[in-house]
VOGU-557752 format. One line per field, with one value per residue (C-alpha): x, y, z; residue number from 1. Coordinates in nm, 2 decimals. Last residue first. Example, Ala and Ser with C-alpha at 12.3 -4.5 7.8 and 13.67 -1.06 7.14 Angstrom:
<sites>
X (1.37	1.23)
Y (-0.11	-0.45)
Z (0.71	0.78)
num (2	1)
</sites>
This chain:
<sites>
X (10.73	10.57	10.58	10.23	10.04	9.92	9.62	9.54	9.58	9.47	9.58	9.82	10.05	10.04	9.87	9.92	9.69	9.87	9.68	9.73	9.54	9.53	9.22	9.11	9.16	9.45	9.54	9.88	9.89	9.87	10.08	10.23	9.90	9.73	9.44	9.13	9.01	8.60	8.56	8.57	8.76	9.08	9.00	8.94	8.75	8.86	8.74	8.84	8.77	8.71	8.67	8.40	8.53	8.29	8.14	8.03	8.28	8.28	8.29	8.42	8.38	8.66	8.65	8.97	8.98	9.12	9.19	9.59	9.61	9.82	10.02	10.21	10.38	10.17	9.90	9.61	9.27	9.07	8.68	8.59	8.25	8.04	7.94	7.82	7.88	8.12	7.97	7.75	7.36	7.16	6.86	6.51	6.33	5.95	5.76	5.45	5.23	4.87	4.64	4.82	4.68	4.82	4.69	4.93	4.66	4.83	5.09	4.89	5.08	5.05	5.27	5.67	5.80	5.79	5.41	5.29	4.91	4.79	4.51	4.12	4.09	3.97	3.99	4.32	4.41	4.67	4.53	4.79	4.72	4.88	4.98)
Y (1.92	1.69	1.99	2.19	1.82	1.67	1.71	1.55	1.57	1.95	1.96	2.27	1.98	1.84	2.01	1.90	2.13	2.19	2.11	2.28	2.28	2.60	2.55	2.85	2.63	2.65	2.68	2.63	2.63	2.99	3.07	3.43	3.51	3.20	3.06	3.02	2.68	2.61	2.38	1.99	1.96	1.71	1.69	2.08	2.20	2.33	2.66	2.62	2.95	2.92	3.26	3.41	3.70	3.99	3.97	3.64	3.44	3.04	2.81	2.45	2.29	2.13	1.77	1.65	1.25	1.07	0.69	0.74	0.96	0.71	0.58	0.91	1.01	1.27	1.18	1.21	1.19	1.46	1.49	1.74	1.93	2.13	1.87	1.62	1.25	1.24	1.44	1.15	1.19	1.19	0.91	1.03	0.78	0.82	0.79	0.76	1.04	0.98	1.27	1.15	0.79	0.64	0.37	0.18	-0.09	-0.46	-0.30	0.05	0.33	0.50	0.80	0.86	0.50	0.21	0.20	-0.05	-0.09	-0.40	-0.51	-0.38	-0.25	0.09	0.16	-0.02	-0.24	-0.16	0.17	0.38	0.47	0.81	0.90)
Z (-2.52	-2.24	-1.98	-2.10	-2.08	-2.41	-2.68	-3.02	-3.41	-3.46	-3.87	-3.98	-4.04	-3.71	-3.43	-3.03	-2.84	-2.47	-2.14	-1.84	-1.50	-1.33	-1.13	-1.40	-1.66	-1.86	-2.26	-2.45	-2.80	-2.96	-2.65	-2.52	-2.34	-2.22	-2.40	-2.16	-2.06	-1.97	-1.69	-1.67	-1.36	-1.53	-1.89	-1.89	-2.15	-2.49	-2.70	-3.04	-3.20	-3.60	-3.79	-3.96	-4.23	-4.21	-3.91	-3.65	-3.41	-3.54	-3.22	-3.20	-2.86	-2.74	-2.57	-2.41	-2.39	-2.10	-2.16	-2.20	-1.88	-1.65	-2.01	-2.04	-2.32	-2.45	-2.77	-2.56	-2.76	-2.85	-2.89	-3.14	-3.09	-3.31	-3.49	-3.24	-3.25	-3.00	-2.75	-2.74	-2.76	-2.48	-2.45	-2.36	-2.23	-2.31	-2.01	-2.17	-2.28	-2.28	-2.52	-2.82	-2.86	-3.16	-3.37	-3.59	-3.60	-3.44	-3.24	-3.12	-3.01	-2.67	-2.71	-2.68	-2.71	-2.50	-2.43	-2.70	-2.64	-2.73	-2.98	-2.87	-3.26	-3.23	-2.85	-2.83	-2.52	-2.24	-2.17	-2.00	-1.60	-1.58	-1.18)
num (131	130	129	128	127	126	125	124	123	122	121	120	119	118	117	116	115	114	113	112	111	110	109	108	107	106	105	104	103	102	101	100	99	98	97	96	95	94	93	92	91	90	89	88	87	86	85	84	83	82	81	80	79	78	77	76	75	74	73	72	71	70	69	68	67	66	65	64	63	62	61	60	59	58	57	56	55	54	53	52	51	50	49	48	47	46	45	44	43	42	41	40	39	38	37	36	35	34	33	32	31	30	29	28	27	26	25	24	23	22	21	20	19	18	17	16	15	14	13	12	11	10	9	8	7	6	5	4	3	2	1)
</sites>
């Protein structure tokens, strides 16, 4: 185990040990040879830009709460086109578009979700039998 100086060597003020190396309070001084256990906080899915994070809009109030997350992916060449690539609100695993839908994607635990799309505009996500 680290012990962390509590006092600075240049100035002898404390030792704040809250964020990624010991930094001086009263100096600005920063000790780069002891790390502290920085915590390293994980940014929401929501905030990302390669992610959308869609609500339910079927008519079911037991699934109102669960949000779909699809991740946004371009495919490279000539002309770069957008893939939406969704998740499974139920087990979390990757869904694959089915063959006759440009709507309607499972999981490979077969669950179904349908992307709901409103004037050429994704708006939200619902269950394959809520047409």
């Amino acid at each position: 185990m680290v012990t962390i100086n509590t006092r600075c060597p240049r100035c002898r003020g404390r030792i704040n040990t809250s964020r990624e190396y010991a930094e001086c309070i009263a100096c600005g001084y920063v000790d780069y040879q002891q790390e502290c256990d920085y915590p390293q906080i994980p940014r929401p899915e929501t905030f990302r830009a390669d992610v959308w994070v869609l609500p339910y809009k079927g008519k079911g109030d037991y699934l109102k709460d669960t949000r779909l997350v699809v991740d946004k992916v371009f495919s490279k060449g000539w002309s770069p086109t957008l893939e939406i690539r969704p998740r499974c609100p139920f087990c979390d695993m990757s869904m694959d578009k089915q063959k006759r839908s440009h709507v309607i994607y499972t999981c490979k635990q077969n669950h179904g979700v349908v992307i709901v799309i409103r004037e050429k505009e994704i708006i939200g996500w619902k269950l394959p039998y809520e047409r």
